[in-house]
LODRENTOR-153391 format. One line per 2 residues: number of its first residue (from 1); their letters; for each residue z, y, x of C-alpha. Coordinates in steps of 0.1 Angstrom, whole numbers, m for minus. Layout:
# residues N
NUM = A = Z,Y,X; ...
This chain:
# residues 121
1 = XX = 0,0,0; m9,35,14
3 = XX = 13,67,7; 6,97,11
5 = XX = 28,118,32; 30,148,59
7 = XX = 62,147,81; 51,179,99
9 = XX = 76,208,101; 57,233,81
11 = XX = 32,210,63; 5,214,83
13 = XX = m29,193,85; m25,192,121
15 = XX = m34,172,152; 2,159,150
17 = XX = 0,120,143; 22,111,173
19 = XX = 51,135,159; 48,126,127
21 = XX = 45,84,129; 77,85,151
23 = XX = 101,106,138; 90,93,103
25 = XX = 99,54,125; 128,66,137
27 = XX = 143,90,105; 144,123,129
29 = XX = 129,154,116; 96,164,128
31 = XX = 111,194,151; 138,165,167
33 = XX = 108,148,176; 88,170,188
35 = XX = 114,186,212; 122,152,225
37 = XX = 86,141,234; 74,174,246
39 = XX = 101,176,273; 96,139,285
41 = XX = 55,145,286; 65,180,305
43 = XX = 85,163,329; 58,133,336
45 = XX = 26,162,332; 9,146,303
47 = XX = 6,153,268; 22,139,247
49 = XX = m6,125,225; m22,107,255
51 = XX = m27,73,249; m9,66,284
53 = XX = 18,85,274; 25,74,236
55 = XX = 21,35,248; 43,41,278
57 = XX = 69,57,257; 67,31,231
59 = XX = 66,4,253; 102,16,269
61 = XX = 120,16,236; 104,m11,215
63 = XX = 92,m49,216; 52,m49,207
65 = XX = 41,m72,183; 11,m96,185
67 = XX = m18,m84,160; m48,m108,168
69 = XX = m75,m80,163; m61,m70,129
71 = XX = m69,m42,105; m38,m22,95
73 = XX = m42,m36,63; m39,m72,71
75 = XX = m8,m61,92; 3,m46,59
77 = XX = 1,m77,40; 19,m97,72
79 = XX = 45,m79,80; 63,m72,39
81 = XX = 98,m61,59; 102,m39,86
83 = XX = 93,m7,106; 60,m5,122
85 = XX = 41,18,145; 4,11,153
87 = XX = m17,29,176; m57,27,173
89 = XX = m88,46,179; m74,82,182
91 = XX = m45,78,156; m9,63,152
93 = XX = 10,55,118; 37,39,109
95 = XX = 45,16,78; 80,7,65
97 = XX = 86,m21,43; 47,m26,35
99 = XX = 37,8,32; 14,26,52
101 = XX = 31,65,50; 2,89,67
103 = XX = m15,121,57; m48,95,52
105 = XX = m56,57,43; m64,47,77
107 = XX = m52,8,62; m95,m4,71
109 = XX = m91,11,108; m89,m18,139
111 = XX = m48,m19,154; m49,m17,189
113 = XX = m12,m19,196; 20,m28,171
115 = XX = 59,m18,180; 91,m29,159
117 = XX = 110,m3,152; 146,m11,143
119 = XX = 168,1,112; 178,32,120
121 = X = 215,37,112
C-alpha cells in the first residue's frame, strides 16, 4: 500500500528524500535529521545524498536485508511487519508495517539496497 506523505520541515517538494525516508524510519523530525546528517557528511566532505554517503551511513547503523532484485512492491507484500528503508535509482523511501510512506508511488521502481530499522522507543 502507498501513502502519501511529505516529512519535510516546511512541506516542501524538494530534493530531500534522504531526510525525509530516515527521520520518517527513525520518528525524528525532519530538522533533527537534517542537522544530524549534514554535520557527519560535513565532516567526511560529501553530501549527504550521495549514494556513498547514504549507504555508508546506513550500513553503520542497520543490518541490510537480502531483496533478490525485487521491486519495492514485492518487498511490500514480503515484509507485512517492520521498518524498511530502500535505496534505488536516485531515491530512498521507507515503509512501515506494509506501507510505502513517500511524496510519490515509487512501489514499480527496482530496490537496490534494503536496511531494518528497529522500533523506535
Amino acid at each position: 500500500m502507498y501513502r502519501f506523505y511529505n516529512a519535510n520541515a516546511v512541506g516542501n517538494f524538494v530534493n530531500d528524500c534522504v531526510v525525509r525516508a530516515i527521520s520518517t524510519a527513525e520518528g525524528k523530525t525532519w530538522d533533527e535529521t537534517y542537522k544530524e546528517l549534514s554535520t557527519i557528511a560535513q565532516a567526511q566532505g560529501i553530501l549527504l545524498d550521495d549514494v556513498n554517503f547514504v549507504e555508508g551511513y546506513l550500513d553503520k547503523r542497520y543490518r541490510r536485508k537480502p531483496h533478490c532484485a525485487k521491486v519495492v512492491g514485492e518487498l511490500i507484500e514480503e515484509y507485512k511487519k517492520g521498518v524498511y528503508l530502500v535505496t534505488m535509482d536516485s531515491h530512498i523511501t521507507v515503509i512501515i508495517d506494509g506501507v510505502l510512506y513517500d511524496t510519490f508511488d515509487c512501489r514499480d521502481r527496482r530496490i537496490w539496497c534494503v536496511w531494518q530499522v528497529p522500533r523506535q522507543k
